[in-house]
C-alpha positions as a printed Julia matrix, in Angstrom:
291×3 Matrix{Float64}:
 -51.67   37.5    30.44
 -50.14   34.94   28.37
 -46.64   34.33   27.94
 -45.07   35.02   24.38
 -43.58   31.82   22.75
 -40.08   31.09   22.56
 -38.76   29.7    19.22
 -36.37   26.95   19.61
 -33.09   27.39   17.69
 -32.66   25.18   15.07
 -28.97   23.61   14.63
 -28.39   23.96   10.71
 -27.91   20.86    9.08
 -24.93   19.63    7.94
 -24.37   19.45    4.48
 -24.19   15.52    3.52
 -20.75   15.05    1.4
 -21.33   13.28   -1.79
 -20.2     9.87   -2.05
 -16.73    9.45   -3.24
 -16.21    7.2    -6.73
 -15.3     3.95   -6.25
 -11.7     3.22   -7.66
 -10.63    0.09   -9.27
  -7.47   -0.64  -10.01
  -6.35    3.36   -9.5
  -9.03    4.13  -12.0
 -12.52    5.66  -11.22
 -15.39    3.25  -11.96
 -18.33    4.49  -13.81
 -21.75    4.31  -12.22
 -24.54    2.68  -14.42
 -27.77    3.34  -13.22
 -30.42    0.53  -14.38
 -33.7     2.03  -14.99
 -36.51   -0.17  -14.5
 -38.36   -2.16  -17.6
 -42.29   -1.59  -17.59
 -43.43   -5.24  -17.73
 -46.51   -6.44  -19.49
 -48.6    -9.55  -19.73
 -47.92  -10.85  -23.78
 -48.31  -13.99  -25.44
 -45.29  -15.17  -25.31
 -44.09  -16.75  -28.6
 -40.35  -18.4   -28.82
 -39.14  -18.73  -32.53
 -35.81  -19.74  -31.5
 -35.82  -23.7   -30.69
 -33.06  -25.86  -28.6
 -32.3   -29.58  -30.02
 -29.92  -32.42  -29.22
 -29.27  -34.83  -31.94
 -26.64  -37.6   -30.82
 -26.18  -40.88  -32.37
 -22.78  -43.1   -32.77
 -20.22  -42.42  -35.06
 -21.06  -43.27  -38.45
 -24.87  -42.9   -38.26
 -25.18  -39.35  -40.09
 -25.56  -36.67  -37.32
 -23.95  -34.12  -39.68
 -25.28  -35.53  -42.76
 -28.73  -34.93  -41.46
 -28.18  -31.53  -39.88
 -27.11  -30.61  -43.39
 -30.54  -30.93  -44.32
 -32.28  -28.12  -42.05
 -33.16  -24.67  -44.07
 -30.43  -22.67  -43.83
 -27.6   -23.84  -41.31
 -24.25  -22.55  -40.73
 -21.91  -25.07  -38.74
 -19.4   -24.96  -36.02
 -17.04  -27.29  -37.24
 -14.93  -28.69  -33.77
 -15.13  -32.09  -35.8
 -12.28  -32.23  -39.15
 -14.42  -34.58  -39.99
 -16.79  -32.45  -41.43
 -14.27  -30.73  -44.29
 -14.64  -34.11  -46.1
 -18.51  -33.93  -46.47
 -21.3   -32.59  -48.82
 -24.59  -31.88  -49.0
 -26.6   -35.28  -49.69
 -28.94  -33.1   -52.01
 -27.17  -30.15  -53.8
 -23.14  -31.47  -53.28
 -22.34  -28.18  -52.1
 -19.59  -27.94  -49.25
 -21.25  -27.16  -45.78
 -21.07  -24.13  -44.61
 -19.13  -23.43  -41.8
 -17.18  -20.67  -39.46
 -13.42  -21.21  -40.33
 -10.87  -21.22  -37.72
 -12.01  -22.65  -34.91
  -9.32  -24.36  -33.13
 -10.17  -23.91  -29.3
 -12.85  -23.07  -26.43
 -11.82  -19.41  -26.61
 -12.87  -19.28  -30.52
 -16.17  -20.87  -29.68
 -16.88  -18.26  -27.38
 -15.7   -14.98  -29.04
 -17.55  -16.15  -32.43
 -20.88  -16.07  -30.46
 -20.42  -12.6   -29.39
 -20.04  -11.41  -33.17
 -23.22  -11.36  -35.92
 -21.34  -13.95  -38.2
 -24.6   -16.38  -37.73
 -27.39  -13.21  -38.56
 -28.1   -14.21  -41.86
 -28.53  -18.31  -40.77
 -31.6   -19.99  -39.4
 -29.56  -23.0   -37.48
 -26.43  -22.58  -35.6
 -24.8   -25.95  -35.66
 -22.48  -27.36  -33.3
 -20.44  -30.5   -34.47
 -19.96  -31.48  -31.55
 -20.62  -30.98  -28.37
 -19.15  -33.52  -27.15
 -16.49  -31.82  -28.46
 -17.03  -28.71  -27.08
 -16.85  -30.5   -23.35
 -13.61  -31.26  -24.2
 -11.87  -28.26  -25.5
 -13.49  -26.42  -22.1
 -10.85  -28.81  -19.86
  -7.87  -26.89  -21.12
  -9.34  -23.57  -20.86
 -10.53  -24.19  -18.0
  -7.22  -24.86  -16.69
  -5.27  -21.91  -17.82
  -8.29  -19.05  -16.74
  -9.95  -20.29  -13.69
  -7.53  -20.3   -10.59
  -7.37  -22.49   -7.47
  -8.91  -21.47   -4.09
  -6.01  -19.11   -2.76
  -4.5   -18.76   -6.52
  -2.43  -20.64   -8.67
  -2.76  -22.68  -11.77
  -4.39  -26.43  -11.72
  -2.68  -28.93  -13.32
  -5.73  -30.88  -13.86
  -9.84  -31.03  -12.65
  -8.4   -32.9    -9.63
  -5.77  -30.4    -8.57
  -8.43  -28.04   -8.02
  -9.59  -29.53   -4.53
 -12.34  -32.64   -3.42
 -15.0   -32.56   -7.01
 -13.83  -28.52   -7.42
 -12.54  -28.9   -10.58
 -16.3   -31.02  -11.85
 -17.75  -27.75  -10.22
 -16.35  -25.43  -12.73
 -16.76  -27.75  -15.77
 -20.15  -27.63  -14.95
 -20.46  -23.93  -14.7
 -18.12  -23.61  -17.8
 -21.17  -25.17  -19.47
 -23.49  -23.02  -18.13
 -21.9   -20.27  -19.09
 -21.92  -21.58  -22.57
 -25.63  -22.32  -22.77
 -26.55  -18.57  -21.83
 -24.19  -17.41  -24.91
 -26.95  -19.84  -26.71
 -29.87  -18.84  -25.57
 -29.22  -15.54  -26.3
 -29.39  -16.65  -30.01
 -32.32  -18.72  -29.59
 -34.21  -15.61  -28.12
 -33.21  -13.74  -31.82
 -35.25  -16.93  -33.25
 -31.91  -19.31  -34.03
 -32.4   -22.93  -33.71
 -29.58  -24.33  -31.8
 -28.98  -27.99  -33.14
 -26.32  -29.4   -30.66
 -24.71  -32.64  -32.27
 -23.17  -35.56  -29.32
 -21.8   -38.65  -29.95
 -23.54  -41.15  -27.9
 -22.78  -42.77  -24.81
 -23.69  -45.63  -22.22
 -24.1   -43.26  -18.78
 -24.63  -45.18  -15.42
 -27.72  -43.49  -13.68
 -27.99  -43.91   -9.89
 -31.76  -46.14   -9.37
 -32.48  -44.99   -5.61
 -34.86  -47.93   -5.51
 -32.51  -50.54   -6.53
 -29.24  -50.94   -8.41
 -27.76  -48.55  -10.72
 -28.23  -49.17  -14.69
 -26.66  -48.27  -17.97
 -28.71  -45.62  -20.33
 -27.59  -44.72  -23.82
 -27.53  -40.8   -24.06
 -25.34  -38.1   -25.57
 -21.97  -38.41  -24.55
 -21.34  -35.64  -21.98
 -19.84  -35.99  -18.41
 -22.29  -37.48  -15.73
 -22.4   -37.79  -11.93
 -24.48  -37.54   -9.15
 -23.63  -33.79   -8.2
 -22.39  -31.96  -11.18
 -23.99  -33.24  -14.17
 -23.45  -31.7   -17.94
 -25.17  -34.25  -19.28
 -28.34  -33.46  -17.18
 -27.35  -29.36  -17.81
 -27.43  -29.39  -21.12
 -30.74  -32.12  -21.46
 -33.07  -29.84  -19.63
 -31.99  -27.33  -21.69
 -32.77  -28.48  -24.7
 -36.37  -28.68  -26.03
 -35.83  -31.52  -28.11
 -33.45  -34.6   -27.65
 -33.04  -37.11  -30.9
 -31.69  -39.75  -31.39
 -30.7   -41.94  -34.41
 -30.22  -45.83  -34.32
 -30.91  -48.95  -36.24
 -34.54  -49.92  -36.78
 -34.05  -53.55  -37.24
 -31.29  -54.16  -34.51
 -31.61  -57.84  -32.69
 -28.9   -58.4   -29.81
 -28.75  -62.15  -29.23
 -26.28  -64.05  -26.47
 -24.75  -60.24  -26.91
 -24.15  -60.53  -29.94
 -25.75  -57.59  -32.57
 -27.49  -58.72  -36.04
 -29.58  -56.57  -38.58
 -29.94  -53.99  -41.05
 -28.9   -50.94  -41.91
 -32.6   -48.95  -41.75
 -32.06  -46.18  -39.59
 -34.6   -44.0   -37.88
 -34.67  -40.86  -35.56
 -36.07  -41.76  -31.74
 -37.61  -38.87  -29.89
 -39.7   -40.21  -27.03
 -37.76  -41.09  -24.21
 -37.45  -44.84  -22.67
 -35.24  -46.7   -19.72
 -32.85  -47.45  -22.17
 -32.08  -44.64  -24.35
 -32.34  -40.6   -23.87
 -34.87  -38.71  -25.81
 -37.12  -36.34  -25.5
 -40.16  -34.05  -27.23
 -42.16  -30.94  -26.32
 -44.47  -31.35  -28.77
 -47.3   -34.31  -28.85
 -46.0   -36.63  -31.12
 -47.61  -39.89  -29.83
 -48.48  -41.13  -33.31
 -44.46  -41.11  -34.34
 -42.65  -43.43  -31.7
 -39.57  -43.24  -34.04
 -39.52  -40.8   -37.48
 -37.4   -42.66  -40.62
 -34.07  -41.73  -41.74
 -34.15  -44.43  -44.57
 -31.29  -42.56  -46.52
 -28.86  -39.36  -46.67
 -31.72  -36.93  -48.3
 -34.92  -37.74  -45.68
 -34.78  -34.89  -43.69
 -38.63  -36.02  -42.61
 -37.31  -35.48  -38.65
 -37.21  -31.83  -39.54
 -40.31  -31.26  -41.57
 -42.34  -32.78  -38.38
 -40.83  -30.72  -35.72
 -40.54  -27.5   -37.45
 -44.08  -27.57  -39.6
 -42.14  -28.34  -43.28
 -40.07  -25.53  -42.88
């Protein structure tokens, strides 16, 4: 005779609450849910292109960036309002009213540059400098309170942020490089003392943007560009330090000990590219295919 099976009770479950909304500030924070892309394998083609051109003062940075296709300047240099373009004598065209970091960033948030192929920034060497002050009145110290200067903010703090502050920057960029913009970044140049781990430290001439051994925007903003140019003298001749020649200038894009440059294309047959007067844009008919 077998013995009839006893069902076990089964405790209910208790309901499970829904999560409460998180508050912030007394307010409830909406909840974004991120749905997942569906990735595929593309050729991947980038329209958008990243250059440096730096040079010393005087040597036509702006003059030649006048000459791309269709650029549209941010003007952080009042040197600029005096100039035209070495073709057509047309005033350059530029985004008005830019007096501070804060106007450099909101303007890259709006579609002012849509119907421009190059978004030109004169300089940013510049730039690096107008990020100290704003630096100082919207990023706190550790536990609070304004800085007075980089230094106040603690032991190479203050270097930390400058080089995020630049970062922060570049993204705004690329963003416009991915709608197919070509960034040209003007610098005024600079001798920069590179550490030599096998020996002693040495001078190399490069766009003038802050440099040390931890936080570097001058090595930030190099690897992000694609290309780095620079213009000098042709025919220059440095003897018992003192400088004689010409003035035949050309455009330098390979890099060597003594100078910055640099090239993602294979332009072996060019070591330098002429800039014999205002109107040879021939720098920009090489690297962008005559257009």
């Amino acid at each position: 005779m077998s013995v009839p099976k006893i069902a076990a009770k089964v405790k209910p479950k208790t309901p499970v609450p829904p999560p409460k909304p998180v508050k912030i500030g007394g307010k409830e924070a909406k909840t974004i849910t991120r749905v997942p892309k569906d990735f595929k394998v593309v050729d991947y083609i980038r329209n958008g292109t990243k250059v440096m051109l730096y040079a010393q003062h005087g040597m036509g940075k702006t003059t030649l960036a006048m000459l791309l296709r269709n650029p549209i300047f941010l003007p952080l240099d009042d040197g600029v309002g005096f100039m035209q373009h070495p073709v057509t004598g047309e005033r350059i065209k530029a985004i008005g009213d830019i007096t501070e970091y804060q106007d450099v960033l909101d303007v890259l948030k709006t579609d002012v540059f849509e119907p421009y192929d190059e978004i030109v920034i004169d300089t940013i060497t510049e730039v690096q400098r107008w990020q100290i002050p704003w630096m100082l009145a919207n990023v706190k110290k550790q536990g609070g309170g304004k800085a007075e200067n980089l230094e106040d903010y603690g032991f190479h703090k203050g270097y930390r942020h400058w080089f995020e502050t630049m970062e922060e920057l570049l993204v705004s960029l690329t963003n416009w490089v991915r709608k197919g913009k070509r960034i040209i970044l003007l610098a005024q140049s600079n001798a920069i003392k590179m550490s030599n781990e096998f020996g002693e430290d040495y001078k190399k001439v490069g766009p003038d943007l802050y440099h040390d051994d931890k936080f570097s925007i001058y090595n930030l903003v190099n690897q992000w560009c694609d290309y780095i140019l620079r213009i000098n003298h042709t025919d220059l001749v440095v003897n018992n330090k003192k400088a004689t020649g010409g003035s035949r200038r050309a455009v330098y894009l390979h890099p060597t000990v003594q100078y910055e440059a640099k090239t993602r294309k294979d332009f072996n047959d060019y070591p330098c590219v002429t800039f014999e007067n205002p109107q040879d844009d021939s720098i920009w008919r090489l690297l962008f295919n005559g257009n």
